[in-house]
C-alpha positions as CSV (number, residue, x, y, z in Angstrom):
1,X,87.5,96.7,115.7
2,X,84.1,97.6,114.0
3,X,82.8,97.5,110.6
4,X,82.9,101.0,110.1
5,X,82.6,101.9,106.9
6,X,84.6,104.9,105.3
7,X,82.7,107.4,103.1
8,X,84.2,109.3,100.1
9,X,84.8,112.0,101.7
10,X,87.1,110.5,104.2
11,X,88.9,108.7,101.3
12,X,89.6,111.6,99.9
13,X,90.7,113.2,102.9
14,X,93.0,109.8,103.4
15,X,94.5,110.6,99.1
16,X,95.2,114.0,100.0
17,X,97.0,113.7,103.1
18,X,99.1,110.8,101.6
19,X,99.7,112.8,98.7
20,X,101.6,115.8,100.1
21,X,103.4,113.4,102.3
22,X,104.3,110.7,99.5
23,X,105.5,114.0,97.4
24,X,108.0,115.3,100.2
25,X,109.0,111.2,101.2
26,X,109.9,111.4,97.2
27,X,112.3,114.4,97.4
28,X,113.7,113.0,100.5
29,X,114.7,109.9,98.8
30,X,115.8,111.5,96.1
31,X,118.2,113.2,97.3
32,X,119.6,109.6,99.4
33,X,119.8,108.0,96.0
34,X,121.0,111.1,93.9
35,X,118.4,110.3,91.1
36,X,115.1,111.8,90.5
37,X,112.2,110.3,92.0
38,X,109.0,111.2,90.8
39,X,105.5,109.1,92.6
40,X,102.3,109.4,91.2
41,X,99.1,110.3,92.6
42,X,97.8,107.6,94.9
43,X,94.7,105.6,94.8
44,X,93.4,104.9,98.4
45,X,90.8,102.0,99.0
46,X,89.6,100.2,101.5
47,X,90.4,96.2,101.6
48,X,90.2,92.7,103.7
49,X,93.2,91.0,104.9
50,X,92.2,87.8,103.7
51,X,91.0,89.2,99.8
52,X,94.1,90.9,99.3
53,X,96.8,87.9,100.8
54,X,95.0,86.0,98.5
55,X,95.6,88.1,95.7
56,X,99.2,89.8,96.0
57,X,100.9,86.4,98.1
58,X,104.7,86.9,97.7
59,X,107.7,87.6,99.6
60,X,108.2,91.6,99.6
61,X,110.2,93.6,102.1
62,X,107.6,95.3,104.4
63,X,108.8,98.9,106.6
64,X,106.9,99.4,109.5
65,X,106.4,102.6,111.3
66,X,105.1,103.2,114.0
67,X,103.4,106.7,115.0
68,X,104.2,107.4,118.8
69,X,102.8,111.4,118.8
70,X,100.1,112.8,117.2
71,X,98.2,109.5,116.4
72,X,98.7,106.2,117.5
73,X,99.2,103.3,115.3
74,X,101.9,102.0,112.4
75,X,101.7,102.1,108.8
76,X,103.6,99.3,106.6
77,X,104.9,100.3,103.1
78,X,105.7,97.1,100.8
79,X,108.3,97.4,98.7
80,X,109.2,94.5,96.1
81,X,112.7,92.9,96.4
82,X,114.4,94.0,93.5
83,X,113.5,97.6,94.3
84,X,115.1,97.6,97.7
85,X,117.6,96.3,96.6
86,X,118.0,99.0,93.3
87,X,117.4,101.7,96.2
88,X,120.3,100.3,98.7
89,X,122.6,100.1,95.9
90,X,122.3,103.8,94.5
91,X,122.3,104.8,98.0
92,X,125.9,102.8,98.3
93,X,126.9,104.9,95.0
94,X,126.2,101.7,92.5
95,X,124.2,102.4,89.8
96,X,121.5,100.2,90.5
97,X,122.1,97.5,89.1
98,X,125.1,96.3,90.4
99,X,127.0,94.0,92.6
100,X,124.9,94.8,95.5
101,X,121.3,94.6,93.4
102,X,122.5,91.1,92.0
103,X,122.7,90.0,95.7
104,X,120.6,87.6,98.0
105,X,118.9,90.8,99.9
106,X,120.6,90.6,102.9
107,X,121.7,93.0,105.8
108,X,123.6,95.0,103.9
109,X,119.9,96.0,101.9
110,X,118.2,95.7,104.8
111,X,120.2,98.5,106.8
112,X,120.4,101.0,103.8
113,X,116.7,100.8,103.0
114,X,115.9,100.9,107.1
115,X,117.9,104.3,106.6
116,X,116.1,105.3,103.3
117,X,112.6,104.8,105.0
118,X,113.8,106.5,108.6
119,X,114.4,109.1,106.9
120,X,111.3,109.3,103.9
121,X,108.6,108.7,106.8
122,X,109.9,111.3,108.8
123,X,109.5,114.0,105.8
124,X,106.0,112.9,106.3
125,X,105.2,112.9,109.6
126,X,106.5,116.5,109.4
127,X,103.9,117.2,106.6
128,X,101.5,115.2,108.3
129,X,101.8,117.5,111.4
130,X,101.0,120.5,109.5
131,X,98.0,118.9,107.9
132,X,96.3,117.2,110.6
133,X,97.7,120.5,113.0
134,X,98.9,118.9,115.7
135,X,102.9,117.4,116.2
136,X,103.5,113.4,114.8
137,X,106.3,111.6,115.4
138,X,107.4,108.2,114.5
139,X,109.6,105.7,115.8
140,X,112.6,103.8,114.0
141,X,111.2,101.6,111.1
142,X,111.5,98.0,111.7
143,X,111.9,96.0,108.2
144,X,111.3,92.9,107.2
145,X,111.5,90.5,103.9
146,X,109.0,87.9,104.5
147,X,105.6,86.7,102.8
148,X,102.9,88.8,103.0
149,X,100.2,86.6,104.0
150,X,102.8,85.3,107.1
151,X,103.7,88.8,107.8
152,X,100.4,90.7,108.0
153,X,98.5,88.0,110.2
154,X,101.6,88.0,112.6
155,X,102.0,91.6,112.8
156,X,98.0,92.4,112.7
157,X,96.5,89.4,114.3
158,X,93.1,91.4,115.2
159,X,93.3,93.4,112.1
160,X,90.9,92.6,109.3
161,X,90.7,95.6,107.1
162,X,93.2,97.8,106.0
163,X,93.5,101.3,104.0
164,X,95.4,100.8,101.1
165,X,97.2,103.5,99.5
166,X,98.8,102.6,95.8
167,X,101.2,104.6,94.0
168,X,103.9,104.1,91.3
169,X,107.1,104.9,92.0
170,X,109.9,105.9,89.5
171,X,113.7,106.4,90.3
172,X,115.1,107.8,87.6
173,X,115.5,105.1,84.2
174,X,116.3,102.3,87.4
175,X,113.1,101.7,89.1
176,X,109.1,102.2,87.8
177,X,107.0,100.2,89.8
178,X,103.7,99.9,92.3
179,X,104.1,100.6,95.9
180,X,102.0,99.6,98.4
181,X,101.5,101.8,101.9
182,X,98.7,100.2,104.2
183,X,97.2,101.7,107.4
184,X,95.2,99.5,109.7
185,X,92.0,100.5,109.3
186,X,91.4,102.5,113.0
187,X,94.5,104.4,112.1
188,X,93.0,105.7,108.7
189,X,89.9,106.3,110.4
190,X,91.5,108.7,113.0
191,X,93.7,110.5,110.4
192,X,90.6,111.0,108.2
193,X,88.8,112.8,110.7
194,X,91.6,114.5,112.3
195,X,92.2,116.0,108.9
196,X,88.1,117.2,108.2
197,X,88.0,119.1,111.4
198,X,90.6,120.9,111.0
199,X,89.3,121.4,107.5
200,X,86.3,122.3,108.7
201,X,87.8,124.5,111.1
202,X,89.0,126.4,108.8
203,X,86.1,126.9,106.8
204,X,84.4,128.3,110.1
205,X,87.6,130.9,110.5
206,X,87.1,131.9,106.7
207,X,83.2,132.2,107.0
């Protein structure tokens, strides 16, 4: 990988894409966990692997999708325990704070929040297709709970920059905390520039 560096412009492009497709993973979700969820507008910057492991080293449970049409890559999002765990227990009908949330995170939270991100990351590859106009598709998300630092130099060996794209997320009165999405940083390259031309296309259509 090179040391491309991203302009503004291409950040933007990279907060506006994730924007419309965090809003429509939001009403997904909500509707899995029968409460409100509401995500605020994300901040997108660039960062090293090695600055932020340093920074953020803990044990989270990361979702990993991979993009098999459209573009090629994965993104990870990084969700902290206690809010997988809140989201697999409203999804089982709890109330967030139950049984299940006062549980070692095990399978059980595992397989529910596999099923809650299947189903949020393929509301945005749909609006992803619209906005970069061509078709993207994902695979089944693989999750993990592990520690960061272990679990981005083993899945991203070659990778040493990232895009990272932070948001809050609130679930109703349960949950109201950061998430953290992360793109490796050739795969936030080609969706930056697969979203300015068609931009720019259409600029040309409307001149």
């Amino acid at each position: 990988m090179g040391n491309y560096v991203f302009s503004e412009l291409e950040i933007d492009a990279i907060g506006e894409i994730s924007n419309i497709c965090l809003g429509n993973s939001a009403s997904t979700l909500s509707k899995l966990v029968h409460h409100p969820v509401d995500v605020t507008p994300p901040k997108v910057e660039i960062v090293e692997k090695s600055e932020y492991t340093k920074k953020v080293s803990s044990k989270k449970v990361f979702v990993k999708v991979n993009y098999i049409e459209g573009v090629i890559g994965c993104s990870i999002l990084m969700l902290e325990e206690q809010d997988a765990k809140a989201i697999a227990d409203l999804m089982m009908g709890s109330d967030g704070a139950g049984d299940f949330a006062k549980m070692e995170l095990g399978e059980l939270h595992i397989s529910a929040v596999s099923e809650a991100m299947n189903q949020m990351m393929g509301a945005a590859a749909t609006s992803m297709s619209v906005m970069l106009a061509r078709k993207t598709d994902i695979s089944t998300p693989e999750t993990k709970f592990m520690e960061d630092g272990q679990y981005l130099a083993y899945e991203f060996p070659n990778d040493d920059k990232f895009v990272k794209v932070g948001f809050m997320m609130k679930i109703g009165d349960i949950i109201n905390s950061p998430v953290v999405q992360l793109y490796p940083h050739d795969l936030g390259k080609a969706i930056s520039d697969l979203f300015l031309i068609k931009k720019a296309k259409e600029r040309e259509q409307q001149a």
